[in-house]
N, C-alpha and C positions, 0 to 999 in steps of 0.2 A: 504493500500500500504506500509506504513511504517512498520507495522508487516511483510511482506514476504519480504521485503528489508532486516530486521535484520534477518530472518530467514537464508535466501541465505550466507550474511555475515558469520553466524555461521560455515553454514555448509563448505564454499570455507575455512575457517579459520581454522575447523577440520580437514581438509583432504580429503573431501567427493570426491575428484576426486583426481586420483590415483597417476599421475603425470602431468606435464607441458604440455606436447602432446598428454593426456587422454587416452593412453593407460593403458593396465589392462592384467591381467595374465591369461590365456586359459588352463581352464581345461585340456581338450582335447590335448594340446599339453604335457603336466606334465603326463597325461596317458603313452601317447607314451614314453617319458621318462624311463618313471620305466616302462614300458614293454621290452624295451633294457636290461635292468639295471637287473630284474629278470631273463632275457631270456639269459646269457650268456651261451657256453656251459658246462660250471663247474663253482662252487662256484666264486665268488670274493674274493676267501683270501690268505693270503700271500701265501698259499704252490702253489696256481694256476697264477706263474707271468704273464705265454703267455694270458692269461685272463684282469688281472689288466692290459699288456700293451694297449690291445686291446679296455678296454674300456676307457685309458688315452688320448687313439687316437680318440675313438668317440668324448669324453669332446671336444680333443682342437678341434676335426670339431666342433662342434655346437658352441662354445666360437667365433671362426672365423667367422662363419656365424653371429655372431650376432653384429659382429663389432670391438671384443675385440683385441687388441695385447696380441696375445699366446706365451705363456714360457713354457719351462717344468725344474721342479727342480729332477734334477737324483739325485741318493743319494745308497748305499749301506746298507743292512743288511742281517745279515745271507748268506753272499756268493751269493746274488742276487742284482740287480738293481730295486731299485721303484722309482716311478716319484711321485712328485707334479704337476698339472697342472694351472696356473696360467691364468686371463685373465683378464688385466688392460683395465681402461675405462679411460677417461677425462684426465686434464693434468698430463703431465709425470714425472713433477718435483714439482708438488703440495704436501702437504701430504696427507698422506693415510690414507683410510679407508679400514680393511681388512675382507670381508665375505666370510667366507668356511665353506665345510661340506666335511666327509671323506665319500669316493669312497667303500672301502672294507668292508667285512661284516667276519663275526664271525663264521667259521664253516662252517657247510653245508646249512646254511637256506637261502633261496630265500633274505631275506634283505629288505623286500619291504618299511616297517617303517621303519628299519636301516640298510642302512641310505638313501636308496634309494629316498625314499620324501624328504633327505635334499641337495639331490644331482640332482631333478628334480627340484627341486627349486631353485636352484644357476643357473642353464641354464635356466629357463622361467626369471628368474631376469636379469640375463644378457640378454635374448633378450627384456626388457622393457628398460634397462637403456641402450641400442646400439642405443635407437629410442630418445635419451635425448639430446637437443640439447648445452644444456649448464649445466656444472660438474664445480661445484666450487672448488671439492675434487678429488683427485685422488682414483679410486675404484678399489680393485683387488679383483677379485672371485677366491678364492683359491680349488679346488678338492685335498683332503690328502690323501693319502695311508698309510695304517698301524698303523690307530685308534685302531683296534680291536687286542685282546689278538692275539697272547703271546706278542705285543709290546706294547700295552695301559702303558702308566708312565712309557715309557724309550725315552732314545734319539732316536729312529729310528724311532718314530712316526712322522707321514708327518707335521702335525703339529707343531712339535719341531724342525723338522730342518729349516722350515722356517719361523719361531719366532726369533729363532737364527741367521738365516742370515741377518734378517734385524736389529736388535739387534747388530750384529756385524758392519755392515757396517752405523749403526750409520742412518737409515733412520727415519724420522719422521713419526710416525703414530698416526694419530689421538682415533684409536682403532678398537677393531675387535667385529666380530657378528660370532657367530657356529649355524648352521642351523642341527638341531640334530634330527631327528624325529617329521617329522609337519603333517603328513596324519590321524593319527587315532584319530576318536572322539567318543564318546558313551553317550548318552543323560539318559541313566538310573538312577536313584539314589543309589548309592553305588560302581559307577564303577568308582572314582576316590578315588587314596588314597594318602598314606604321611608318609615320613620318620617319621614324628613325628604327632601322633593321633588327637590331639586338631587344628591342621590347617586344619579339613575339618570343625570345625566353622568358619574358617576366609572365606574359598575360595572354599566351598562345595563341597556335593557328588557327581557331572555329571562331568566326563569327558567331558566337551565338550568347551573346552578353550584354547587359546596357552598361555603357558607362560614366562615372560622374566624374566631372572635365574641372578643374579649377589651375587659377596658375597661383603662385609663389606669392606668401605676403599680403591673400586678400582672404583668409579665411574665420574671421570672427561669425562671421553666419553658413560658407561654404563649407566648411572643415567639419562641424558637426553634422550638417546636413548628410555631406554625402559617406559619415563615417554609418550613420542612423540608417539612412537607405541602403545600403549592404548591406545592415542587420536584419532588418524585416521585411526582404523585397522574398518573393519566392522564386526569382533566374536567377543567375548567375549575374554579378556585379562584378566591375573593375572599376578602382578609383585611380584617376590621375590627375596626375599635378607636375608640373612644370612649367618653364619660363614665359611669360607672354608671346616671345617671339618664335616658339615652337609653331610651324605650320599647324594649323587649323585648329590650336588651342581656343584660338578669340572668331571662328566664322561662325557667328551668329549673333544674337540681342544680348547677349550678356555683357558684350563687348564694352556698348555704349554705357551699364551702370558699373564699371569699373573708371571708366574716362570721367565718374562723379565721386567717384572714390566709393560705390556699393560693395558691399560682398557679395557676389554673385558666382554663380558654375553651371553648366552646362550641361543637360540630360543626353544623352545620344546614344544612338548604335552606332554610333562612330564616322558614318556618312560614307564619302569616297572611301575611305577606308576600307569599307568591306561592300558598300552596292554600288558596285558598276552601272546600274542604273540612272546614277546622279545627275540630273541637267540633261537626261534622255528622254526622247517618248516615251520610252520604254520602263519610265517609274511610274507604274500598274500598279492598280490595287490589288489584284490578283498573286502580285509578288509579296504581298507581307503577312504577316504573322499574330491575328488581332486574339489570339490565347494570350500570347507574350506581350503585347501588349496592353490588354486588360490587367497582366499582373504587375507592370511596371506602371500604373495608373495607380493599382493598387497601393503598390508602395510610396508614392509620391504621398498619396492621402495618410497612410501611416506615420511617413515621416513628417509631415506638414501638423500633425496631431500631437506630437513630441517634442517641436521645437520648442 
């Protein structure tokens, strides 16, 4: 008896249940998502606005439906209006935690890994954490617009203007999460790679892990985050850390709330790294992995419950 007492202990202790009211994240609804998401009728990128509004608009229905107070942050570039979608959870004057993934995609490709999965997975998060009966933290799920070239590393990125505004108006944030690419996984050996060759000894050759991405020096809110999400995710985790100027450590929104001094890191299956896919037609919905995904939702929510 006393063995399966300490057993249960462990496991309630690791996370083994997902949140406070044991809800858990549904495939099937992350599907439906990025079925929206690919199925626009033209691209989602900058040159397509009536598109991007259109699915700014789905975001804040679904953010509503799931309990959130919806914002939209309008902003200018290139002679057009793009929005950020915002959808705050728990108290309104508490600090923050900021999790976002950007909305548009890169060209002509469907988007379905980018960033599609990290933008089905801010809406399945947000309808776990609308069922949350008590937020110690204030939580905003941020949708950005205008990750993807030709504005990636300038101010028009959805990202940067609202680093900036909070930044400016002097809000406290505890730190932010970028949900960058979570659907694709590949079990084969050699289908995971690396900016730099000798880290498939540390963290091997199977794609088939998410990992949490921070660089040197910015971890007062990243460092626990992603020590906590290993602990209670149920796939397999790799945590990294290394210098800013590592290839593809900063290719995403997290980039901008580090340039405000945030603690921020980086959700991913790693991207080019492991899906040849990337910036292709050829990133299909059909290519990803929405089990593995649902549990890496799962865990976001676990960890998000613990900071």
């Amino acid at each position: 008896m006393l063995f399966w007492l300490l057993m249960l202990t462990g496991l309630l202790a690791s996370g083994f249940a997902a949140s406070a009211s044991g809800v858990s994240a549904d495939s099937a609804r992350l599907r439906r998502h990025l079925a929206y998401l690919v199925g626009t009728p033209q691209p989602r990128n900058h040159e397509q606005v009536p598109v991007l509004d259109s699915v700014a608009a789905y975001l804040g229905r679904q953010l509503i439906a799931a309990g959130a107070r919806v914002s939209e942050q309008p902003y200018q570039a290139g002679g057009n209006t793009y929005r950020n979608v915002v959808g705050s959870f728990g108290p309104a004057d508490a600090p923050r935690i900021i999790v976002g993934a950007h909305y548009d995609v890169c060209g002509t490709q469907p988007g379905a890994d980018d960033n599609g999965s990290g933008v089905a997975s801010l809406l399945e998060l947000a309808r776990l954490i609308g069922q949350e009966k008590q937020l110690r933290h204030r939580i905003d799920l941020v949708a950005y617009t205008l990750e993807e070239p030709p504005y990636f590393r300038t101010k028009q990125m959805g990202s940067y203007v609202h680093a900036k505004s909070l930044h400016d108006a002097k809000v406290p944030v505890l730190g932010m999460v970028s949900l960058e690419m979570l659907g694709y996984f590949d079990e084969r050996k050699g289908s995971q790679h690396y900016p730099f060759g000798p880290l498939k000894l540390v963290y091997g050759s199977r794609g088939n892990y998410v990992t949490t991405v921070r660089k040197f020096g910015n971890g007062s809110f990243s460092r626990p985050f992603a020590r906590t999400y290993k602990r209670v995710a149920q796939l397999p985790v790799r945590r990294f850390q290394a210098p800013a100027a590592l290839p593809g450590i900063d290719f995403s929104d997290h980039l901008n709330y580090w340039q405000f001094g945030y603690s921020a890191l980086m959700l991913t299956d790693t991207a080019f790294f492991r899906n040849r896919n990337y910036h292709h037609a050829t990133d299909s919905i059909e290519k990803l992995d929405f089990g593995r995904m649902a549990l890496a939702v799962d865990a976001v929510l676990a960890t998000l419950l613990r900071m």
